[in-house]
C-alpha positions in Angstrom: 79.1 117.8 79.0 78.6 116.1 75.7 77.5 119.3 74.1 80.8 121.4 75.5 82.9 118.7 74.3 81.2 118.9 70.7 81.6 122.4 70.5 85.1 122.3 71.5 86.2 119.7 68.9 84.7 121.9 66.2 88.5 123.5 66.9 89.6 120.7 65.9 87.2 120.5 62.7 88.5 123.9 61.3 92.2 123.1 61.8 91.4 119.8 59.9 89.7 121.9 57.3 92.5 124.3 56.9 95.0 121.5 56.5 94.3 121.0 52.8 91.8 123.9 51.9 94.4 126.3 53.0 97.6 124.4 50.8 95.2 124.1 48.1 94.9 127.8 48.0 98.1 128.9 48.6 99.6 126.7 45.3 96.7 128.0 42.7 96.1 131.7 44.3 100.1 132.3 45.4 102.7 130.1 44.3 101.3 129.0 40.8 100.3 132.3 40.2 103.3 133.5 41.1 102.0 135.5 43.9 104.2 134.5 47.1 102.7 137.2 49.3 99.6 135.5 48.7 100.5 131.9 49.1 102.8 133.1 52.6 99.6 134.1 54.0 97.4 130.9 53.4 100.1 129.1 55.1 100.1 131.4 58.0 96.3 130.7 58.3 97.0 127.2 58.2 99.4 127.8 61.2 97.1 129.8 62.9 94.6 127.5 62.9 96.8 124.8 64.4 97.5 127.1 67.5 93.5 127.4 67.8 93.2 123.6 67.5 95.8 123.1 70.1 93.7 125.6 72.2 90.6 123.3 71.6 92.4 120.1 72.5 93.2 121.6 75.6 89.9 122.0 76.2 88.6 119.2 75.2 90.2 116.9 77.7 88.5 118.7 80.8 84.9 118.2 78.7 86.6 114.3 78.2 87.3 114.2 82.3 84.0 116.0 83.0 82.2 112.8 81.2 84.3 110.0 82.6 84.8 111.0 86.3 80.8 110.0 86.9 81.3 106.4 85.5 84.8 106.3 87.9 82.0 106.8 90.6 79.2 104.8 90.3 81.7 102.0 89.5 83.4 102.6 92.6 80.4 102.7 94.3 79.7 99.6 92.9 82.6 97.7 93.9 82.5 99.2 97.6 79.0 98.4 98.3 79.7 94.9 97.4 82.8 94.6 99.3 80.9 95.3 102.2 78.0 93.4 101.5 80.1 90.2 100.7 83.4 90.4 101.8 84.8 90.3 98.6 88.7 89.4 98.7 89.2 91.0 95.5 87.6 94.5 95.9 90.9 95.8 96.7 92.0 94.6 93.2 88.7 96.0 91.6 88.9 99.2 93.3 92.8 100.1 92.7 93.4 98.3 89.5 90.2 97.6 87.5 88.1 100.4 88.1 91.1 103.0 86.6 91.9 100.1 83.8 87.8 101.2 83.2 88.1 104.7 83.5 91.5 105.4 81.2 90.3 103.2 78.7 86.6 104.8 78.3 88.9 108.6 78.3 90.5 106.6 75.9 87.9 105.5 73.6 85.9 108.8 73.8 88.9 110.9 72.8 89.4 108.9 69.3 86.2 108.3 68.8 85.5 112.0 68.6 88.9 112.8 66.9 88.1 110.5 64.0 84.1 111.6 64.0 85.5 115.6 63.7 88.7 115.3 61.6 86.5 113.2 58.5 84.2 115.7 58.9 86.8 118.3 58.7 88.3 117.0 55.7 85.4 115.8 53.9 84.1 119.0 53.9 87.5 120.5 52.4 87.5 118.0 49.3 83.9 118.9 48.7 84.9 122.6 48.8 87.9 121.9 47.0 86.3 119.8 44.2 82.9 117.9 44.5 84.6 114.7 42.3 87.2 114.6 44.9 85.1 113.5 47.2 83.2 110.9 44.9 87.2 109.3 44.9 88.6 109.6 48.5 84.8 109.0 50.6 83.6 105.5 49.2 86.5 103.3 50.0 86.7 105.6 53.6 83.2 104.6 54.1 84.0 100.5 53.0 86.9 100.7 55.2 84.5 101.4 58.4 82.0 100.0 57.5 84.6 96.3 57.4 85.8 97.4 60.5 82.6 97.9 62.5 81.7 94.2 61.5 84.6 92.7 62.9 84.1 95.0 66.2 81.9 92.2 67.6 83.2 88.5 66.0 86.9 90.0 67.0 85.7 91.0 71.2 84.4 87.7 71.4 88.1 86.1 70.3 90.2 87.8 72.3 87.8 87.6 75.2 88.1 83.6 74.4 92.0 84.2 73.9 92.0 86.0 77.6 90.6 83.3 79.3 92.5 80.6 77.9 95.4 82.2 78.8 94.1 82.6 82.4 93.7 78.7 82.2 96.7 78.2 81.4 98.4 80.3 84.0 96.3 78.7 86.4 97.0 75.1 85.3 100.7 76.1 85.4 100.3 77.8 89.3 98.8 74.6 90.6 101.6 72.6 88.9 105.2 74.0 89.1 105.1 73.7 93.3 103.9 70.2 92.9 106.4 68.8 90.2 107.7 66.3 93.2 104.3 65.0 94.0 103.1 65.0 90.5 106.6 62.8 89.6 106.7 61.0 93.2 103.0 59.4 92.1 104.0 58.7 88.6 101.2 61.6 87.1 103.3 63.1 84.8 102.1 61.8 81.6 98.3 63.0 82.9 99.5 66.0 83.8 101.3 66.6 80.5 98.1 65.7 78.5 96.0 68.0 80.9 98.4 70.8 80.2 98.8 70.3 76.6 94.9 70.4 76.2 94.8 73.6 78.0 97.8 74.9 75.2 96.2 73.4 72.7 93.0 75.3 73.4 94.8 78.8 73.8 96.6 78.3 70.7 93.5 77.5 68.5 92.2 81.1 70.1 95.0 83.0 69.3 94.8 81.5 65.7 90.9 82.5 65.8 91.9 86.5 66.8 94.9 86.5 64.2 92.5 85.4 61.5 89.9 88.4 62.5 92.8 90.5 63.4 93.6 90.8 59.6 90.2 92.5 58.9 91.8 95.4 61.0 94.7 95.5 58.6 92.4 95.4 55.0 89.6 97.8 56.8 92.7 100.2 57.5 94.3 99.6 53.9 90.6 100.2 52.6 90.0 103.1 54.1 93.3 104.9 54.7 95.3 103.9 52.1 93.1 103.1 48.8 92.1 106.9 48.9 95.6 107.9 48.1 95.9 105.3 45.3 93.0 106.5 43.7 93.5 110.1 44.2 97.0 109.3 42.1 95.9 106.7 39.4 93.0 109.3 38.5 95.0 112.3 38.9 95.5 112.8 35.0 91.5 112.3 35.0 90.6 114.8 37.5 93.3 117.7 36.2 91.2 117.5 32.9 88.0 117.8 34.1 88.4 121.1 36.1 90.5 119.9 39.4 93.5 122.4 40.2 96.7 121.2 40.9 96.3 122.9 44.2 92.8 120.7 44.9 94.7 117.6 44.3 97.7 118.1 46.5 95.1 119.6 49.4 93.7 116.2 48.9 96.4 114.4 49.2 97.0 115.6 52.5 93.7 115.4 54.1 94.2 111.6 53.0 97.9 111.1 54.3 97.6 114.0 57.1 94.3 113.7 58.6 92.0 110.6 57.7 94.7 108.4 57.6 95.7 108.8 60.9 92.9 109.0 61.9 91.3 105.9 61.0 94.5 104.1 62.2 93.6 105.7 65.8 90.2 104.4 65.8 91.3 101.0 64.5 93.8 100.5 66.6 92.0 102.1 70.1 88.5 101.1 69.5 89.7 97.4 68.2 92.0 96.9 71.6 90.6 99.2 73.9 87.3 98.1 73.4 87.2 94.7 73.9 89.7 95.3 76.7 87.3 98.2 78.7 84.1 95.3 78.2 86.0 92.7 80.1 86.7 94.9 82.7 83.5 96.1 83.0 81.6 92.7 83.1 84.5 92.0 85.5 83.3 94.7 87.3 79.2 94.5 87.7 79.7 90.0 87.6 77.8 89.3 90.8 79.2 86.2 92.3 77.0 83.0 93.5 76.6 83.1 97.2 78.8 80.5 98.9 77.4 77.2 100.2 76.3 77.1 103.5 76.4 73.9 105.9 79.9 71.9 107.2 81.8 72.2 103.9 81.5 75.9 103.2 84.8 78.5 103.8 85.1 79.6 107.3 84.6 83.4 106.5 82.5 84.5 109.9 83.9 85.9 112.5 83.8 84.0 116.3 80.0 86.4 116.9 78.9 84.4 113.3 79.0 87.8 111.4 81.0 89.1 108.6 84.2 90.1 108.7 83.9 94.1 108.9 86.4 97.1 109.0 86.3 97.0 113.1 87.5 93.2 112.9 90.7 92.9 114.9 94.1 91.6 112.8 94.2 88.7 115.4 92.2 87.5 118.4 92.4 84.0 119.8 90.1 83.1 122.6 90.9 80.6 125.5 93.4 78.8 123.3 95.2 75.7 124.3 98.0 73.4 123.3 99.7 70.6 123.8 102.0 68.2 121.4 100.0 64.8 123.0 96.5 64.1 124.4 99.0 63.4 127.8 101.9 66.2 127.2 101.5 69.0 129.5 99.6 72.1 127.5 102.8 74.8 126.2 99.6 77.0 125.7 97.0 77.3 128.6 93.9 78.8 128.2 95.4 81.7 126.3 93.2 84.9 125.1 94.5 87.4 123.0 93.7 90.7 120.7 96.0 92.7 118.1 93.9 95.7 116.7 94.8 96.5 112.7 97.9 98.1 112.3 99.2 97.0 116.0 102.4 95.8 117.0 102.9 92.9 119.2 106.2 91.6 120.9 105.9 88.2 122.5 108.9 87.5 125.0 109.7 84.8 127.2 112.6 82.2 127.8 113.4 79.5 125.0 111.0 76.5 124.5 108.1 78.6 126.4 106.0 78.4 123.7 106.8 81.7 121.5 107.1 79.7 118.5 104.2 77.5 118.8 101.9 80.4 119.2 103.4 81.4 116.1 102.3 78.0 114.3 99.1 78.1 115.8 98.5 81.8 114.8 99.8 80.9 111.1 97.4 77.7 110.8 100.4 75.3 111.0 98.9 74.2 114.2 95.7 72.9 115.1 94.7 74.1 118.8 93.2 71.9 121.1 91.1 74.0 122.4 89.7 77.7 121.5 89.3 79.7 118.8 92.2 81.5 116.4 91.3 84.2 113.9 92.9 86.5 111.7 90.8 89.5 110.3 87.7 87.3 111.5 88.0 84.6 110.1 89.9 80.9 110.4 93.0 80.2 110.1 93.5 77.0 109.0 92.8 76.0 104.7 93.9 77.4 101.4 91.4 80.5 101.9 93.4 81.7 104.9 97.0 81.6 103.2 97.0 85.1 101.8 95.8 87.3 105.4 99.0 85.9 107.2 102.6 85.6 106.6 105.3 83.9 108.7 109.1 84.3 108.4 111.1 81.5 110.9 114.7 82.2 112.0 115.7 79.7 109.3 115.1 82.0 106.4 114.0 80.0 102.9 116.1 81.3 99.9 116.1 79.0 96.6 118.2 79.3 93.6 116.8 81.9 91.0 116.9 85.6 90.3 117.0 87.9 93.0 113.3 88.8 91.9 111.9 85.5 91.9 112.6 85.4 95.4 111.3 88.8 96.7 107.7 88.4 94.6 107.4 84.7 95.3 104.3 85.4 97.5 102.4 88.1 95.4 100.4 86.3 93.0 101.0 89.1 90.0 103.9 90.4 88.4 105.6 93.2 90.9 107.1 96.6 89.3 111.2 96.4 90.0 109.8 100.4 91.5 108.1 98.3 94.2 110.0 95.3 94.5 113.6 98.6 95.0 111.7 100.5 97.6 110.5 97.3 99.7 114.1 96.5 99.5 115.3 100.0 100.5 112.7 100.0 103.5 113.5 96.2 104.7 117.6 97.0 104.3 117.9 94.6 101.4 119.2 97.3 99.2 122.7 97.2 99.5 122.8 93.6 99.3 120.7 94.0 95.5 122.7 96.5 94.3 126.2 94.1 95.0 124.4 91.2 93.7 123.9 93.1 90.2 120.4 94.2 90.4 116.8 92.2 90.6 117.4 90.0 87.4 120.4 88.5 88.8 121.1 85.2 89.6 121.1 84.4 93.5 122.9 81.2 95.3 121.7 80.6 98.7 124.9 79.3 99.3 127.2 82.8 98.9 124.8 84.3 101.3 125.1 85.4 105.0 122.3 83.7 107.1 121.8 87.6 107.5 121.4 88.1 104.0 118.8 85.5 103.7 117.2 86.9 106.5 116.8 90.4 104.6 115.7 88.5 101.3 113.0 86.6 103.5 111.9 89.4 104.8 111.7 91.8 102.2 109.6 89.1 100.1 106.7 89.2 103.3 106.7 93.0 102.9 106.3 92.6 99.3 103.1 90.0 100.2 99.9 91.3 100.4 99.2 89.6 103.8 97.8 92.0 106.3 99.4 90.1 109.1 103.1 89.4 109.4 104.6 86.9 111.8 108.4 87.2 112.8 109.6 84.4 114.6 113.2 85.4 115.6 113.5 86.6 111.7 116.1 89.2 112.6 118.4 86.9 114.9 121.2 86.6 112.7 121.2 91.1 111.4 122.8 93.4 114.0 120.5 95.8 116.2 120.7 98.8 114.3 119.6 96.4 111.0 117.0 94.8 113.3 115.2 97.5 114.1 115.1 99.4 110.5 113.6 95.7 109.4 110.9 95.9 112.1 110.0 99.9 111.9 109.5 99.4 108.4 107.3 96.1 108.9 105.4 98.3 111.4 105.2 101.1 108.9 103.5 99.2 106.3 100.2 100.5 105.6 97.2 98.6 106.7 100.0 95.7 108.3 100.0 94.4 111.4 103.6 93.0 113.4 103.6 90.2 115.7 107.6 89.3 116.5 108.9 86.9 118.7 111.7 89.1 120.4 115.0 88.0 121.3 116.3 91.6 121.8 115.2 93.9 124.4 115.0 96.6 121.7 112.8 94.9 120.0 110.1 94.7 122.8 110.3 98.0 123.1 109.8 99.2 120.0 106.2 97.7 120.2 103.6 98.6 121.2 102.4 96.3 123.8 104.6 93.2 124.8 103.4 89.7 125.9 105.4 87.9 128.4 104.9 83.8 128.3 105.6 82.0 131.6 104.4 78.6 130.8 102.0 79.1 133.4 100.2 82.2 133.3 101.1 85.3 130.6 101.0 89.1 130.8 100.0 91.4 128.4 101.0 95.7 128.3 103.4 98.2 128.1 107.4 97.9 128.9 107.2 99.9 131.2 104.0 98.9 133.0 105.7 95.2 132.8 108.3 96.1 134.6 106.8 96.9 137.8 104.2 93.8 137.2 106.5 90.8 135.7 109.5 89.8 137.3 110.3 87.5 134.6 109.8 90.0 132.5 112.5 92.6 134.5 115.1 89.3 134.7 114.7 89.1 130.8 115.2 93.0 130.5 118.4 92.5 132.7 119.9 89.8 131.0 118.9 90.6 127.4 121.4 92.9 125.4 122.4 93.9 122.2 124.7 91.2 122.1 123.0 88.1 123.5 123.6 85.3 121.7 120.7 84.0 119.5 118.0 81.2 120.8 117.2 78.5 118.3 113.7 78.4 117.9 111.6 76.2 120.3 110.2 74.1 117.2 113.1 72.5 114.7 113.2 74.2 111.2 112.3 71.2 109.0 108.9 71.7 107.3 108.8 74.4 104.2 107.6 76.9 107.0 110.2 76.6 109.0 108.4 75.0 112.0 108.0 71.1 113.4 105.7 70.6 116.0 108.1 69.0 118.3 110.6 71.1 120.8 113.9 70.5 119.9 117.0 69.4 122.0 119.4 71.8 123.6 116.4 74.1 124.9 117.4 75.7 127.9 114.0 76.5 129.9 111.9 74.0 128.1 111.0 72.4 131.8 111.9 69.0 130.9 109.5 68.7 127.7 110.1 65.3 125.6 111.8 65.2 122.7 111.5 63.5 119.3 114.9 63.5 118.5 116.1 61.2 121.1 114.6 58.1 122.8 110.9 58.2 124.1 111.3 58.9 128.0 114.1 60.6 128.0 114.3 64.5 129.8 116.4 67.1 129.0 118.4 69.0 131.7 117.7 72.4 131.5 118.2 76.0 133.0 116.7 79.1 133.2 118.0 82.2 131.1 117.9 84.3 134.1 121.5 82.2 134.9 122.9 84.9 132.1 124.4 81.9 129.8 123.3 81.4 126.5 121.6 78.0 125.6 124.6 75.1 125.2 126.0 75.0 121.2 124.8 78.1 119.9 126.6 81.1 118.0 127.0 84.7 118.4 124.9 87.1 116.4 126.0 87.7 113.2 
């Protein structure tokens, strides 16, 4: 591979060549000797030999593509194997991002490496041919100029690998900061968080000082050897005219100076200076073989409930025998519950108000703690900071805060999202009109001139934008008509490698999943609409009563923790079966009803 991609940048060699020998030529042997015929066809050469080159270039990237294509694979290889071996959360990252980063950037480097190694060549050998003192002028300050800027090669990586990781710090220090400015000010931190932070800019900012001060031995290596040549070449020019150089010899090196080494050595410079730092971070990235995690009571929960990694045949969710209750005395809203979702499943959980739909939602989000059994999503716990990014869960009462319209949709991706990405998540969810009339994704958003629809839509779009696998909707759609309701949930359903779980206060939306489970406070049932039916006959009073129109449920636990859920049923439940609330005095019961009496719950609205 090497060898063909040698032979086809010889091309590239000849047309270099031809780029001054042929000018050269054409001024002393045709124009200046007043043959134009002569000087006509030197320059068609010339052109020639740029249509050849062009040829070779051609070829050239397949020889490049043939060479890079087996690093793409063993560093995929790489990455896979120890994504399996160690359930490594970011091999997604590596695979799809940092492996083609590696890849491009090596096709990168190769190509103007071997452009500037074949185009000197090409035009040192045409000042030699052209006049032998031409060379002694235009090759030693070249060969300074490289020479300067392969020193700095190593001194500079180092810098801006320095430079990198500051800046990492920094965005780090700032990530754990911004969504604890009220804690940090409510405990009176804030000048020791303002001398952490200004150590961590103070530290970036003497590394970017460090690379700018090594970063101007790219500019005097490319002055050196790109543009001293052409200085030379004209103070000497009376010099070399009178000791046998043509006038033709000097302008044909003029341009292999300003036409071919020139930009040339700026290529190299420029690539081999960025690029190459940039494809030796990735790669250490890349083969850095993490410390194992501690084992005994304090390390992650990563196993799944059999004590084994989580694998590729891992269900999205499985709870075993789960129970809960809101008191060591309260009567249990789950009972002895068992439960699986397979990747990429749909789930609709139905039931009458205060049964326990949203609860199963808290406990299946980690905003609950069960009392008994097990909970795990992709295999593993979830309850800590390690379990925030497999699960996301949108409550009835959408969160929208003051900002642009992209600051809310990419609040949960922890990198920058493409407005390509962020449009077409939009588009898919149904959030797109409502972007477009706001003025596109930079502008300004008040929660307040929303529709509790619209906020809906912006919640939701900014959980398909998430990269959790699992997506919880706990009556997220109440508030958007059916026909918007379902386009929300068949794209959420759609979304490749997700999983749905909704709580369902529409028929429709029951049976657009693929198996429905019906809560009865006492027993639940798991399967198909239809097979539910014939088996439930809660389930067939629901179907009978529910309609595109029924009026909204408010959700069994009050909306009044950042998620969206308290763990306390609220008042004005109809069919909570006489739980106790919070909101009023200890003791006291609730009337309730049924749904199956075909009213709506006392005090609520219409759908939207």
């Amino acid at each position: 591979m090497v060898l063909r991609l040698a032979l086809w940048s010889v091309l590239e060699t000849g047309q270099t060549f031809l780029t001054g020998y042929a000018l050269a030529r054409a001024l002393d042997d045709g124009f200046l000797a007043g043959r134009a015929d002569v000087g006509l066809a030197w320059l068609g050469g010339a052109g020639l030999g740029v249509v050849v080159a062009a040829y070779g270039t051609g070829r050239v990237y397949r020889a490049v593509a043939d060479l890079v294509e087996p690093l793409r694979d063993s560093l995929v290889r790489q990455v896979v194997g120890r994504g399996l071996r160690e359930a490594d959360n970011a091999s997604v990252s590596r695979l799809t991002q940092q492996v083609e980063i590696a890849r491009d950037t090596f096709a990168g480097l190769v190509l103007v490496s071997r452009s500037f190694l074949f185009t000197a060549a090409g035009a040192l050998i045409g000042l030699f041919s052209l006049a032998p003192l031409l060379l002694l002028v235009v090759a030693p300050p070249l060969l300074a100029g490289v020479g300067l800027f392969v020193a700095s090669l190593r001194p500079l990586a180092r810098r801006q690998e320095r430079f990198l990781v500051a800046d990492e710090g920094i965005a780090s220090q700032l990530g754990a900061v911004a969504p604890g400015l009220r804690d940090v000010a409510a405990a009176g931190a804030e000048q020791d968080v303002a001398e952490d932070l200004d150590r961590g800019v103070a530290t970036e900012y003497a590394a970017a000082r460090a690379l700018a001060r090594w970063g101007v031995l790219r500019t005097a290596a490319l002055a050196t050897g790109g543009q001293l040549p052409l200085v030379l070449l004209l103070v000497t020019a009376p010099w070399l005219l009178n000791n046998g150089v043509t006038p033709g010899a000097l302008v044909g090196a003029i341009a292999y100076v300003t036409q071919a080494l020139l930009p040339a050595l700026h290529n190299l410079i420029h690539g081999l200076g960025t690029s190459g730092s940039r494809l030796a971070i990735v790669l250490r990235r890349l083969t850095w073989t993490p410390k194992p995690p501690p084992r005994g009571p304090s390390a992650p929960d990563t196993q799944s409930p059999a004590g084994e990694p989580a694998v590729d045949g891992t269900p999205a969710l499985h709870l075993s025998s789960v129970t809960f209750a809101y008191g060591p005395l309260a009567e249990p809203v789950v009972r002895d519950l068992s439960l699986t979702v397979p990747r990429g499943g749909h789930l609709a959980v139905v039931g009458p108000s205060g049964i326990g739909k949203s609860t199963l939602a808290g406990l299946v989000a980690g905003l609950l703690e069960p009392g008994g059994g097990v909970v795990r999503v992709d295999g593993r716990g979830v309850r800590g900071q390690e379990a925030v990014g497999r699960r996301v869960l949108i409550p009835q009462e959408a969160y929208v805060f003051s900002g642009t319209v992209r600051q809310n949709l990419e609040y949960l991706r922890p990198d920058t999202v493409g407005d390509a990405e962020l449009l077409a998540a939009a588009q898919a969810v149904g959030l797109g009109p409502v972007v477009e009339r706001l003025g596109g994704l930079a502008a300004q958003l008040d929660p307040a001139t929303l529709s509790a629809g619209e906020r809906q839509l912006v919640a939701l779009t900014r959980a398909y934008v998430s990269y959790a696998p699992l997506a919880l909707l706990d009556e997220a759609t109440c508030h958007l008509d059916p026909m918007a309701e379902a386009r929300a949930e068949r794209a959420f359903a759609a979304r490749p490698g997700g999983t749905l779980v909704v709580i369902a206060h529409r028929i429709s939306s029951a049976r657009r999943a693929q198996r429905i489970l019906v809560m009865d406070g006492t027993h639940t049932l798991c399967g198909r609409h239809e097979d539910l039916l014939e088996q439930s006959v809660l389930y067939r009073e629901l179907s009978g009563n529910w309609g595109p129109e029924r009026a909204a449920s408010h959700p069994a636990l009050a909306a009044r923790d950042p998620y969206g859920v308290d763990p306390v049923p609220g008042p004005r439940l109809a069919g909570d079966r006489g739980h106790v609330v919070a909101h009023r005095p200890v003791g006291q019961v609730q009337t309730v009803r049924d749904l199956g009496d075909g009213r709506a719950p006392g005090g609520e609205g219409q759908d939207q």
